[in-house]
C-alpha positions in Angstrom: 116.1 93.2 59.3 115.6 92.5 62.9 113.5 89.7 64.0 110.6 90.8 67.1 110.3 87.7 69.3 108.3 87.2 72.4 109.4 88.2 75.6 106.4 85.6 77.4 109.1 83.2 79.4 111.0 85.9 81.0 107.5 87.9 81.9 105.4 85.0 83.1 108.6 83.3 84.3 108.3 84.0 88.6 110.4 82.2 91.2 108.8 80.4 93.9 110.2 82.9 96.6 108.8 86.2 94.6 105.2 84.5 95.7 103.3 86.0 98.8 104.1 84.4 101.9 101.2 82.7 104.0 102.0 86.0 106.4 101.5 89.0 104.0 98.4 87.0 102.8 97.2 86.7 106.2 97.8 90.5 106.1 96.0 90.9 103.0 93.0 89.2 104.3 93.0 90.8 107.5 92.8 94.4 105.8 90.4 93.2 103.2 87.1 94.9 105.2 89.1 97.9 104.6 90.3 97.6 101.2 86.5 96.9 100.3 85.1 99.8 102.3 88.0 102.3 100.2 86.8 100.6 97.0 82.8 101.2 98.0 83.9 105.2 98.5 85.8 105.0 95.3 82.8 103.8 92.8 80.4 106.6 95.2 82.7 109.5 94.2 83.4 108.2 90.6 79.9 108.1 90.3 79.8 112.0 90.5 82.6 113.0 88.3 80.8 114.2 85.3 77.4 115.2 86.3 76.1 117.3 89.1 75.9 115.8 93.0 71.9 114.9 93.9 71.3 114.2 97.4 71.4 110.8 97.4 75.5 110.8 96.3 75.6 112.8 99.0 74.2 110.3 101.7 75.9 107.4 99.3 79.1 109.3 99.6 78.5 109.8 103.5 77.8 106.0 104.4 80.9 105.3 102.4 83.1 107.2 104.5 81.5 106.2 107.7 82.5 102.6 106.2 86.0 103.3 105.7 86.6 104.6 109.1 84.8 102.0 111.2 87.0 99.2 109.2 89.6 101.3 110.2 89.1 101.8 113.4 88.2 98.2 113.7 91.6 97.4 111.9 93.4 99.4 114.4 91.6 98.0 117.2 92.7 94.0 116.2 95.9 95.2 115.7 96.4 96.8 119.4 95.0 94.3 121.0 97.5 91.5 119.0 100.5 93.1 120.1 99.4 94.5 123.6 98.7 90.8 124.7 95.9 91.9 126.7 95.2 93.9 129.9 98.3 94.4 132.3 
């Protein structure tokens, strides 16, 4: 008969290094307007799945999008001006 033990320590069991460094959660929060904006047009278009589209999940699913691509664009537009260093 085989004994089943618990696997906990090696799953819960992380180095220090496999943590996120201060720069990738800098990252994170910097793309967090667009991570939210995604997640808003998500829930509008799950919301539709199993019954039929009314007009208002049609404007809900319209200001979502608009969302997604001004964080975008706004994303983009930190991001060029970062690396450019400003006007030549």
């Amino acid at each position: 008969m085989e004994h089943i033990v618990t696997v906990q320590d090696a799953v819960t069991a992380f180095a220090p290094w496999l943590e996120p460094t201060n720069a990738e959660l800098d990252a994170i929060e910097l793309e967090m307007p667009v991570i939210t904006a995604d997640v808003e047009l998500l829930d509008a278009q799950i919301m539709t799945i199993d019954r039929p589209v009314t007009e208002l999940d049609t404007r809900r699913i319209r200001r979502a999008r608009r969302r997604v691509l001004a964080a975008r664009r706004e994303l983009s537009n930190q991001a060029a001006t970062t690396t450019s260093g400003g006007a030549a």
